[in-house]
C-alpha positions, 0 to 999 in steps of 0.5 A: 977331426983327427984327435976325435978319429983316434979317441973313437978308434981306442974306445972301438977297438978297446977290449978293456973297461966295463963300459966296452962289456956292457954295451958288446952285445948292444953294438953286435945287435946293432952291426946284425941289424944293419947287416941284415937291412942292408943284404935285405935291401940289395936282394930287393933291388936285384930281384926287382931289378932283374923282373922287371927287365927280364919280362920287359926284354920278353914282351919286347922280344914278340913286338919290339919297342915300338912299331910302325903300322897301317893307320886304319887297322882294328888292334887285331892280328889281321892287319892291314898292310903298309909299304916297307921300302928300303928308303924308308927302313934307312930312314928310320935305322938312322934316328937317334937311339934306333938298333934295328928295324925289321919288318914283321907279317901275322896272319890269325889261324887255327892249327888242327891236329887228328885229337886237338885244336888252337887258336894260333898267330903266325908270324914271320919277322926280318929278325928272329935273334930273339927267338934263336935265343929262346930255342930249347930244341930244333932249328930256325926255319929255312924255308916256307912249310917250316915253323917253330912252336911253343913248347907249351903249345908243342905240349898241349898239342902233343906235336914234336920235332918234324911233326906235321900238321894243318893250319886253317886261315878263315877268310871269305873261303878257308885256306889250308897249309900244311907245316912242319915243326922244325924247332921248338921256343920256350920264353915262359910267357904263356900269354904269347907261348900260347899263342904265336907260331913263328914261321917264313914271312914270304909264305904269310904274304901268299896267304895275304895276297900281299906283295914282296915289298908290304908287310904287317908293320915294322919293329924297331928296337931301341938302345936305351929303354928309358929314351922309349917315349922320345925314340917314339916321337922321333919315329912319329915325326919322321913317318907321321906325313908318310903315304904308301903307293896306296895311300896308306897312312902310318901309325906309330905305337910303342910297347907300352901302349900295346901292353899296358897291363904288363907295365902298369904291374911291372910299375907297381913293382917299384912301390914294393922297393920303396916301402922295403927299403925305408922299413929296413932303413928304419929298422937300421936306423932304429938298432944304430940309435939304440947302440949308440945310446948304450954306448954313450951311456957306458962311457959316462966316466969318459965323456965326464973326463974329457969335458973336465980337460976342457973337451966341448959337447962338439969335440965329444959329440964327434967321437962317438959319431966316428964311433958309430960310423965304425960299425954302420960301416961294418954292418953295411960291408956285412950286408953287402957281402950277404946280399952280394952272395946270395944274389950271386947263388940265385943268379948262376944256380937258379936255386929258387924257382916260380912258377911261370905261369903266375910269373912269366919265369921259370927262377927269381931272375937277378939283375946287377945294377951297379949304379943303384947299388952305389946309391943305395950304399951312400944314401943309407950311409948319409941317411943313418948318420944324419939320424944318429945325430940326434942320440948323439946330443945326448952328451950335451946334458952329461956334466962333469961334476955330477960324473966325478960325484958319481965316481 
């Protein structure tokens, strides 16, 4: 294809020929298009991308991927106690694809202030990296009648750094604690904001009479997210014929499972890529056709000439499909600097805020996926090339004498 490569080059970049005038501004049309679908497109897939795992690293954050629990409890926060060995916890952290295994206590409350109450669930963990991650003022707590709170909890409860206050636990007889706030976490995610206080775990077993070695549950945290249903089935078959010392069996759930609301929208969101992307793939396809018709049209007296040297419907076909993949490529390189860029602004300087009680964040979050990026970039590439071969026919009905009759 080489001599078709250099006749689609001279015709390009020519700024000679009436033909070269009147299909400019189609061709410019044409590259915008393309330009704007593709930036659109990138956009789409960094905000899509970066929703769905920022508010999935969120709900995870509160529960892990998947957890270990007792098999009779009730699906509430009062939960019945299993037996967490260190046999056990190594066997687990040595399955394929687990990061780490932790063990978690809750207990349902009440906090009372000298104006205000709310509901409440404590809850201690093994592991609090996510909540050190997600402190915007204080410390973790470092000993039993310390917690953290919730900044909107902290705010509706008018309760600060150091403040004290009392939780209520109702069971056959109410029990009372007083706390301190020795820190306070902000995740934007007003369905556990509301409701979780994070405190000691040893001082959750007191309240439930526990000992020192049970627990609520376990929380494992995986590697890989899409291996979360085989890490799952791998945690069931190595716990599933497990009793505690009290006969206690285990059950394993994942994330998905106690969240299926959240994930069903998070789902809903890869609807919305897909019918972004093929209206801008339309729209591309439908400019890229339109310019390249013009420029066929606009150069009539050459396509007449080079068929009169003996040049075949392929040979001519070829040139201007070089052609236009000159400007599919320029009006993708266009978009992806657009895109890149805006992505880029939106991802250091959070210039676009939410609402975080509609969206469980406070800015349009921006994930880079640089295997989808490639994918998008070659498949609209080979998509809109495979299209432009059907405009491209249209040199096939051009003949030679008409155009030299014509000239």
């Amino acid at each position: 294809m080489r001599t078709e490569v250099q006749i689609a080059r001279r015709l390009h970049f020519s700024e000679e020929g009436a033909g070269r005038r009147i299909s400019r501004p189609a061709v410019r049309v044409a590259v915008g298009g393309i330009a704007i679908g593709v930036a659109v497109m990138i956009v789409t897939l960094t905000v899509v991308f970066g929703f769905k795992q920022t508010i999935r690293d969120k709900v995870i954050g509160f529960g892990g991927h998947i957890q270990v629990v007792n098999f009779d409890n009730n699906n509430t926060y009062e939960m019945q106690p299993i037996l967490v060995t260190d046999s056990l916890l190594d066997k687990l952290r040595a399955l394929g694809g687990v990061a780490s295994v932790s063990a978690f206590c809750t207990k349902p409350g009440i906090i009372k202030t000298s104006d205000a109450f709310q509901g409440m669930v404590l809850k201690g963990t093994d592991d609090m990296r996510f909540f050190e991650r997600n402190l915007c003022d204080g410390r973790l707590p470092a000993d039993p009648k310390e917690v953290l709170l919730s900044r909107r909890m902290s705010r509706k409860l008018r309760l600060g750094i150091d403040s004290t206050f009392y939780c209520y636990f109702v069971e056959d007889e109410v029990r009372v604690r007083k706390v301190s706030v020795c820190g306070i976490y902000n995740t934007d995610f007003s369905d556990y904001d509301d409701l979780f206080v994070i405190g000691d775990m040893q001082a959750i077993r007191q309240l439930n009479r526990w000992d020192a070695n049970q627990a609520s549950g376990m929380e494992i945290r995986i590697s890989d997210f899409h291996r979360l249903q085989e890490v799952a089935d791998e945690v069931y078959f190595a716990t599933a014929n497990h009793m505690d010392n009290e006969g206690n069996a285990y059950f394993t759930q994942t994330i998905e499972d106690l969240n299926p609301t959240i994930f069903a929208w998070l789902n809903l969101l890869d609807m919305n890529v897909v019918v972004i992307i093929v209206l801008m793939l339309a729209v591309s396809a439908m400019n890229i056709i339109s310019g390249l018709i013009i420029l066929i049209l606009g150069n009539i007296p050459t396509i007449g000439l080079l068929k009169s040297l003996g040049a075949t419907n392929g040979f001519v076909r070829r040139i201007f499909l070089v052609q236009a993949a000159f400007l599919v490529s320029k009006g993708m390189l266009i978009g992806n600097i657009l895109g890149l860029l805006l992505c880029a602004v939106q991802f250091f300087f959070r210039v676009i805020p939410l609402d975080p009680t509609s969206y469980y964040v406070s800015y349009v979050p921006i994930a880079w996926n640089v295997g989808a990026w490639v994918a998008l970039n070659v498949g609209t590439l080979a998509l809109i090339m495979l299209i432009l071969l059907l405009p491209a026919s249209i040199v096939s009905r051009i003949s030679p004498a008409r155009v030299m009759r014509w000239e």
